[in-house]
C-alpha positions as a Markdown table, in Angstrom:
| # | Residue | x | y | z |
|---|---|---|---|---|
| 1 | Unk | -19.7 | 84.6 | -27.0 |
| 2 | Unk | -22.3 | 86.7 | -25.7 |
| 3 | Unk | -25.5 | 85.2 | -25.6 |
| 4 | Unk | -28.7 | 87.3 | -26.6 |
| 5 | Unk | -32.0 | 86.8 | -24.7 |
| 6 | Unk | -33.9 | 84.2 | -26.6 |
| 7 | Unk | -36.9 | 86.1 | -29.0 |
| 8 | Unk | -40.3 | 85.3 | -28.1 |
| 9 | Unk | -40.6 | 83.9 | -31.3 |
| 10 | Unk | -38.2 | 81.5 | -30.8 |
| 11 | Unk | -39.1 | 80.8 | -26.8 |
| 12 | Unk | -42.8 | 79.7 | -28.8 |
| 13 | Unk | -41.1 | 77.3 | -31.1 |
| 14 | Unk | -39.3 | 75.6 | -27.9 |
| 15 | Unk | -42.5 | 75.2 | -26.3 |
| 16 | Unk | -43.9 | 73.6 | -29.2 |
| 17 | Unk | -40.7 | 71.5 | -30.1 |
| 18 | Unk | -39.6 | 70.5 | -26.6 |
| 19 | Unk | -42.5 | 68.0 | -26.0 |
| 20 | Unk | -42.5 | 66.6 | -29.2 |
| 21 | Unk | -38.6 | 66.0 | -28.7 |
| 22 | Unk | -39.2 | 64.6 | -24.9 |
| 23 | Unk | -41.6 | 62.2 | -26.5 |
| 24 | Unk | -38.9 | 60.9 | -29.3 |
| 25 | Unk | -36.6 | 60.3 | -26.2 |
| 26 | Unk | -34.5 | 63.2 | -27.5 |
| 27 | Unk | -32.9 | 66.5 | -26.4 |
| 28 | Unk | -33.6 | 70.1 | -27.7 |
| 29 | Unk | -30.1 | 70.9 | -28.2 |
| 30 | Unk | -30.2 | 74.0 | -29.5 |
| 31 | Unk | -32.7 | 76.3 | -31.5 |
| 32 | Unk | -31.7 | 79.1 | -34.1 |
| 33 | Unk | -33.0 | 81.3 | -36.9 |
| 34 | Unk | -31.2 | 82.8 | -38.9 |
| 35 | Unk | -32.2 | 84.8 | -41.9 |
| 36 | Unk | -35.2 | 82.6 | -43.4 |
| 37 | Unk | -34.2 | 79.5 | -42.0 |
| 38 | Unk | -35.2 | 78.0 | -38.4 |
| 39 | Unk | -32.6 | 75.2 | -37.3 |
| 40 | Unk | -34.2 | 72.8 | -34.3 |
| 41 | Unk | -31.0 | 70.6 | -33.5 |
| 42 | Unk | -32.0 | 67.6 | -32.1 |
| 43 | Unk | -29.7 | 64.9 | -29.9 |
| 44 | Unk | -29.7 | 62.0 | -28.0 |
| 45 | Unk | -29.6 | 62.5 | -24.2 |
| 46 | Unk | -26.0 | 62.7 | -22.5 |
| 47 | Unk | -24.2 | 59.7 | -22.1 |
| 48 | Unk | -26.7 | 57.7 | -24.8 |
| 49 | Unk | -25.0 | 55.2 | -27.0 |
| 50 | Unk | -24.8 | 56.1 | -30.5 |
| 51 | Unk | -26.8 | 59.0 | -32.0 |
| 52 | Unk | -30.3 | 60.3 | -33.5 |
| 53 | Unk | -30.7 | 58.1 | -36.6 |
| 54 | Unk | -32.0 | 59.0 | -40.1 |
| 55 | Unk | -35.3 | 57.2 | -39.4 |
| 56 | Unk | -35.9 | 59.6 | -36.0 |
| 57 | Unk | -34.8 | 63.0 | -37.9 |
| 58 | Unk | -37.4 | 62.2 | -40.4 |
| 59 | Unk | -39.8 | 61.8 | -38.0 |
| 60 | Unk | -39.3 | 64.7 | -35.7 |
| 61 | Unk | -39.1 | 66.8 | -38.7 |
| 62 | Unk | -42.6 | 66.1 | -40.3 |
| 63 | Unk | -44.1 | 66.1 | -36.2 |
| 64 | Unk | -42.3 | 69.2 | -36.0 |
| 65 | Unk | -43.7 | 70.7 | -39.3 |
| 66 | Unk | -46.6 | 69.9 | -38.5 |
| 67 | Unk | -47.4 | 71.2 | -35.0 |
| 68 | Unk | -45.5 | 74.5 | -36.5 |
| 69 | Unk | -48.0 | 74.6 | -39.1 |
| 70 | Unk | -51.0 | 74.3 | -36.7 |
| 71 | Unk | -49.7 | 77.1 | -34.6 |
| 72 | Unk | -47.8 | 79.5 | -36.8 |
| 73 | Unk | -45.1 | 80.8 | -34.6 |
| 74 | Unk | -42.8 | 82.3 | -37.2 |
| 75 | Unk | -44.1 | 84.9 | -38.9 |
| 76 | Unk | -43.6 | 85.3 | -42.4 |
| 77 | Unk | -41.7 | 82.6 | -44.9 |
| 78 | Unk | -39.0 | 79.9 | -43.6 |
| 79 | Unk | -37.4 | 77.1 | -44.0 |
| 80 | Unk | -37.4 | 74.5 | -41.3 |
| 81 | Unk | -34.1 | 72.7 | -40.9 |
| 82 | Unk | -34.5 | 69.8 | -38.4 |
| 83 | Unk | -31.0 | 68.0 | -37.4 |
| 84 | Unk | -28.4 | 66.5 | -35.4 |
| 85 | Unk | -25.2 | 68.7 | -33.6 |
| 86 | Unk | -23.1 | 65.8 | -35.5 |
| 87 | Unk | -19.9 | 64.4 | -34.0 |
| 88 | Unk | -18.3 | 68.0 | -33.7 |
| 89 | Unk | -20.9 | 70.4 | -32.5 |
| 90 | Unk | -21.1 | 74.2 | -32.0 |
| 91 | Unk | -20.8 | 75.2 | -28.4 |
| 92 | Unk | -23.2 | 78.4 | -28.1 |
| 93 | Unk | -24.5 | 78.0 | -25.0 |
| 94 | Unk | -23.5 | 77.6 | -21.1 |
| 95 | Unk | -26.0 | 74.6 | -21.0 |
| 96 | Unk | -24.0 | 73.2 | -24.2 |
| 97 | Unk | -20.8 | 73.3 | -22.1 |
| 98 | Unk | -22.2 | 71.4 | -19.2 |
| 99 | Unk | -23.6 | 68.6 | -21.6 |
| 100 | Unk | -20.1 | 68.1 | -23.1 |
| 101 | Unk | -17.8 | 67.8 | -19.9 |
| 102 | Unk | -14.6 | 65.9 | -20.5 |
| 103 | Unk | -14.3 | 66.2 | -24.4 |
| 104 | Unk | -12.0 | 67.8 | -26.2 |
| 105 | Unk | -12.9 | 70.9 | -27.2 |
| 106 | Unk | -11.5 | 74.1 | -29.5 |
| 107 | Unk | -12.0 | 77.7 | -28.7 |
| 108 | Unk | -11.5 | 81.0 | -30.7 |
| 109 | Unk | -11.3 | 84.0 | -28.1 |
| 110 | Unk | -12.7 | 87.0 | -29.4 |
| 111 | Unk | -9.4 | 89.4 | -28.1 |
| 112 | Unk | -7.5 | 89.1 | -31.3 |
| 113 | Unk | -4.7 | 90.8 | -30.1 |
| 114 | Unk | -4.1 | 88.1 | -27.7 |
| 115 | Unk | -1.5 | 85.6 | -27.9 |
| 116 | Unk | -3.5 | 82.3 | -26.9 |
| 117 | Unk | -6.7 | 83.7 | -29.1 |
| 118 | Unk | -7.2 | 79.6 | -30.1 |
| 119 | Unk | -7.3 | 76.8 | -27.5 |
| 120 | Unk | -7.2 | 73.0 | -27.8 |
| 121 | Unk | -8.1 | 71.1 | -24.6 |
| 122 | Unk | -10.1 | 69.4 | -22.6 |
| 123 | Unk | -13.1 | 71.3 | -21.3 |
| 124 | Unk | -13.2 | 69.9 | -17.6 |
| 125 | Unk | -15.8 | 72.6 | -15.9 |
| 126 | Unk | -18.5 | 74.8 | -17.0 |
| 127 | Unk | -21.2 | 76.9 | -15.2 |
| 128 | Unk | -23.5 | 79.8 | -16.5 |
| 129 | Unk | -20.2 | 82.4 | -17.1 |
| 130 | Unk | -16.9 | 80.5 | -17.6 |
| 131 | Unk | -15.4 | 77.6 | -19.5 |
| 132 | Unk | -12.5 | 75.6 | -17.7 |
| 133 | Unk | -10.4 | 74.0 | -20.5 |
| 134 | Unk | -7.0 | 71.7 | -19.5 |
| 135 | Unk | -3.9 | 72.7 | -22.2 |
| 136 | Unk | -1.0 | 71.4 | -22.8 |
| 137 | Unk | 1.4 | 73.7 | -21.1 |
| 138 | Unk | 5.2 | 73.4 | -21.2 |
| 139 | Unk | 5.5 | 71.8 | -18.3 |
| 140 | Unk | 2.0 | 69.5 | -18.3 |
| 141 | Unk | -1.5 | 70.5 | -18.0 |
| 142 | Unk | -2.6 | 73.9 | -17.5 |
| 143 | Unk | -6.6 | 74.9 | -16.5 |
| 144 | Unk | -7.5 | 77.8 | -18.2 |
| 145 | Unk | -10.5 | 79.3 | -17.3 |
| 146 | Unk | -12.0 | 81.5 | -20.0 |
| 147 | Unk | -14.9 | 83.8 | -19.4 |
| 148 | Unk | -18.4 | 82.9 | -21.9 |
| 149 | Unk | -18.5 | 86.0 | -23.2 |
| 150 | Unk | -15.3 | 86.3 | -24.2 |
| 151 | Unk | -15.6 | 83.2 | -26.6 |
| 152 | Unk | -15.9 | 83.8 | -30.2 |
| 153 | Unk | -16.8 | 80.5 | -31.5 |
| 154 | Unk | -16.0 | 76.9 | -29.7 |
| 155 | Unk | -17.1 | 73.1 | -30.8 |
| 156 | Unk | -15.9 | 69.9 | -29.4 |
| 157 | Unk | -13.4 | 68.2 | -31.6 |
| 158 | Unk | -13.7 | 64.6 | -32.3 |
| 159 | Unk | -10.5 | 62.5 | -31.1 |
| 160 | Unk | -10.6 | 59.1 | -33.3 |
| 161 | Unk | -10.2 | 56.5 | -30.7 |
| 162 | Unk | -6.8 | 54.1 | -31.0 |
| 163 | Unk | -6.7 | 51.3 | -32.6 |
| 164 | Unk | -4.1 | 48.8 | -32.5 |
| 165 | Unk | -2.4 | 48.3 | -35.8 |
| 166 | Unk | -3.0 | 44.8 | -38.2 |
| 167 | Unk | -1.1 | 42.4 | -38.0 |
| 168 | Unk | 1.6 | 42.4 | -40.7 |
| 169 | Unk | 0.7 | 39.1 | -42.9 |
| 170 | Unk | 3.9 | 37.2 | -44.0 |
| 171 | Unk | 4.5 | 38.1 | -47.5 |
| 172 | Unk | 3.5 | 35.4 | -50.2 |
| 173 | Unk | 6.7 | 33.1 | -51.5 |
| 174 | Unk | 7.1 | 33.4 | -55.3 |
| 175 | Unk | 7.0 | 30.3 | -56.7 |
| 176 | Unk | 8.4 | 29.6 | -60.3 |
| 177 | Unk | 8.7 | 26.6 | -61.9 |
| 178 | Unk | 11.5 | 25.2 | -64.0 |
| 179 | Unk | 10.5 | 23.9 | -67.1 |
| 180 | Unk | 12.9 | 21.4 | -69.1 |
| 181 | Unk | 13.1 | 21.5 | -72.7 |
């Protein structure tokens, strides 16, 4: 995953879209265009309860239109696509690494010759060139520490917490009655 320098184009659209994000409490999580559409991904801060809501995407995305339109950063036609990472988001960027410490995370190595070219793990350290990530190993946890550029895709990976199974309700008695002719 090597990552290109940002266009100018797209460096404009983050200083238009950063303050109006600030000012909705949010993050700029990530910024993309690709063919005719421009993505602005939107999040809560780390460690925020719960996640952007319908209401606020609606809301960013017509102040984000908007200032867009009064500037005119992209040239040409696009579609604006304002949104949310989700639950399991897209890892692109060293910044994106450092925001998700300590989840659970799955990686696709770009060496595809290699026999560990997929990992599942914890990522547990991040800086601006490498990715630690705890696996399983056969005899207990194994860092593995897995250069940026040498990621072909990675997204964290949503664990569904435990919950402790229903009670089992005593099953119902049949009753039948005797009838007398």
């Amino acid at each position: 995953m090597v990552t290109e320098p940002e266009s100018p184009v797209l460096a404009r659209v983050r200083q238009l879209v950063a303050p109006i994000a600030s000012d909705l409490g949010l993050d700029l999580y990530d910024l993309e265009q690709r063919g005719g559409t421009l993505r602005v991904t939107l999040d809560t801060p780390p460690g925020s309860d719960g996640g952007v809501t319908l209401d606020t995407l609606a809301l960013a995305s017509r102040l984000v239109s908007r200032e867009l339109d009064h500037h005119d950063p992209v040239p040409g036609r696009y579609t604006l696509e304002v949104t949310s990472p989700g639950v399991e988001r897209t890892l692109r960027t060293p910044a994106h690494y450092r925001r998700e410490l300590g989840k659970v995370v799955s990686v696709r190595l770009t060496d595809v010759g290699h026999d560990d070219r997929r990992l599942t793990g914890t990522l547990v350290a991040a800086d601006d060139t490498t990715a630690t990530i705890s696996v399983e190993g056969p005899d207990g946890p194994v860092e593995r520490v897995v250069p940026l550029e040498q990621i072909d895709r990675a997204k964290t990976v949503f664990v569904w917490p435990a919950t402790a199974k229903p009670q089992q309700q005593p099953k119902k008695q049949k009753r039948t009655k005797e009838h007398s002719s």
